[in-house]
N, C-alpha and C positions, 0 to 999 in steps of 0.2 A: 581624612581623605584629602587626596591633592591632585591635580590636574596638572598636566605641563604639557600646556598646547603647543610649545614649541618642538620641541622634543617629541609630537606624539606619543604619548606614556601615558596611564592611568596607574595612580598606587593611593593604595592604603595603607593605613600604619593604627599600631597599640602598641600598648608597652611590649618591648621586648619582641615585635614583628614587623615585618616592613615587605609588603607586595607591590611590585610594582612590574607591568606588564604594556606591552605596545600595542595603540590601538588602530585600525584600518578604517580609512576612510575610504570609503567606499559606495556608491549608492544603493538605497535601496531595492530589490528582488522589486519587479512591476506585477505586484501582487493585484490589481485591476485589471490588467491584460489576461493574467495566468486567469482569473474569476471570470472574466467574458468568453475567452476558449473557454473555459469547461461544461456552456451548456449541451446536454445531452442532447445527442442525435439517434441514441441507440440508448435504450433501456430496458432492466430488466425489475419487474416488480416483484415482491416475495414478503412474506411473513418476516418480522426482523427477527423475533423470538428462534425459530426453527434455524434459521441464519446464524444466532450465537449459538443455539446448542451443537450444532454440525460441528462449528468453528471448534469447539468444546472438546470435541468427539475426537479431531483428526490432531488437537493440542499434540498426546503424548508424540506424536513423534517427528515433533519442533526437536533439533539437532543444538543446541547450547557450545559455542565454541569462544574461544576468546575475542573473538569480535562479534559475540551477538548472535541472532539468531541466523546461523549458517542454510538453513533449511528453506527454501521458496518453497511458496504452496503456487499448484496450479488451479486456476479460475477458470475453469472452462464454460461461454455463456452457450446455452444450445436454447432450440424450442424445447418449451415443458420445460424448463429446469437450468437449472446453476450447479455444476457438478466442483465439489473440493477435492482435491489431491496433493497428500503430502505423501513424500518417498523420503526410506531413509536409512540409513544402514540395517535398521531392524525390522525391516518390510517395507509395505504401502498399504496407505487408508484412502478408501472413497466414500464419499458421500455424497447424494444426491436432497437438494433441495428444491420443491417445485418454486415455477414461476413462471411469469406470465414474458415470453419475450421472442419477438419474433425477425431478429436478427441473426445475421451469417452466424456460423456456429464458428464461435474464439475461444483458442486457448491460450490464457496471460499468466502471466506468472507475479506473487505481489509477496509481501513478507505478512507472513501471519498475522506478528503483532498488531500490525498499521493496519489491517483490514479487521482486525476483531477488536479494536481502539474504536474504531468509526463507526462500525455497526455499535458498540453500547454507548457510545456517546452520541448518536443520532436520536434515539430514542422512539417512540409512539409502537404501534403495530404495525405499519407495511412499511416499509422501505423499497427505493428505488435503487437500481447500480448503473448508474450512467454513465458513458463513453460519449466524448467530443466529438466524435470522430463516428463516419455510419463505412469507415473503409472494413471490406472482409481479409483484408492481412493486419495478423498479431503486431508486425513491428510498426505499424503504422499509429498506433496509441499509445500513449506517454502517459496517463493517467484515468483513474477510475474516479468518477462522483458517486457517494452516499449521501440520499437524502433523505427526508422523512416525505412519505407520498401526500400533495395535497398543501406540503408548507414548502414557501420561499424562502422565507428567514435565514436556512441554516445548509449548508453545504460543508461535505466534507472531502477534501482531496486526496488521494489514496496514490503515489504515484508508483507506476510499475517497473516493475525490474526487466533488463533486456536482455534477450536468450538468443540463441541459436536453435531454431527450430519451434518443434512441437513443445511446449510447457510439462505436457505430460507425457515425454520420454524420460528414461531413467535419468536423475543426474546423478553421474559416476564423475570421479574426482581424478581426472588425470594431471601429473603433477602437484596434486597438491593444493589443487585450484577447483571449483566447479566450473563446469563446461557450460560457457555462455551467463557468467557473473557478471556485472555492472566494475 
């Protein structure tokens, strides 16, 4: 292993191989600031279990393209319920999840993966879905919190994807592109 702070370079070496790659200085993401925005202003509480089976349920028809998962799911928070919607060339899946939440009714749009990573890694039986933010326009929210209900310890940030519009209008692919991608 070898360093050349002058040079910013980082390489490795073994017989017969030799890596060597440039590195950025740069500072750190203010991951303290990002941690203090995110206390919820707006929360929605729910069973976590019924939360990964939905998640479960609307999987198949996650869209697999050479970047990942092409497919946004829509979140939509209403009273009574947390509604999921994935759309996708081969139809659309809904499902509805109850919960307890008494805020403007949102529709956000977030990538499957990264919200069904947080829900099983949060862990317990109720979990919360909290917004920073208690504004009733979609674009005004940059991120969801997953917590377990009742513990501080452990927060999960979930950050959302930005659209054009309604989350759960169709996304049809003009160009080549989805309409209202990040």
């Amino acid at each position: 292993m070898h360093l050349d702070a002058g040079g910013a370079r980082f390489g490795l070496s073994w017989p017969g191989r030799r890596v060597v790659v440039p590195t950025v200085a740069a500072p750190a993401p203010p991951y303290g600031k990002m941690l203090a925005a995110a206390q919820a202003r707006l929360s929605a509480e729910l069973d976590r279990e019924e939360l990964a089976a939905a998640l479960e349920r609307v999987k198949p028809m996650v869209q697999r393209g050479s970047k990942g998962d092409m497919t946004k799911l829509g979140l939509r928070l209403r009273a009574g319920g947390v509604e999921l919607v994935m759309r996708g060339s081969a139809g659309m899946i809904t499902e509805v999840v109850a919960a307890e939440y008494d805020g403007p009714d949102l529709a956000l749009r977030v990538m499957p993966t990264h919200l069904t990573d947080a829900v099983k890694a949060t862990g317990g039986e109720r979990i919360r879905i909290g917004l920073p933010s208690a504004a009733a326009d979609p674009q005004q929210h940059r991120m969801i919190t997953v917590a377990r209900v009742g513990e501080t310890g452990y927060l999960h940030l979930v950050m959302l994807m930005r659209y054009a519009g309604d989350a759960l209008d169709p996304w049809v692919q003009p160009r080549g592109r989805l309409r209202g991608a990040a």
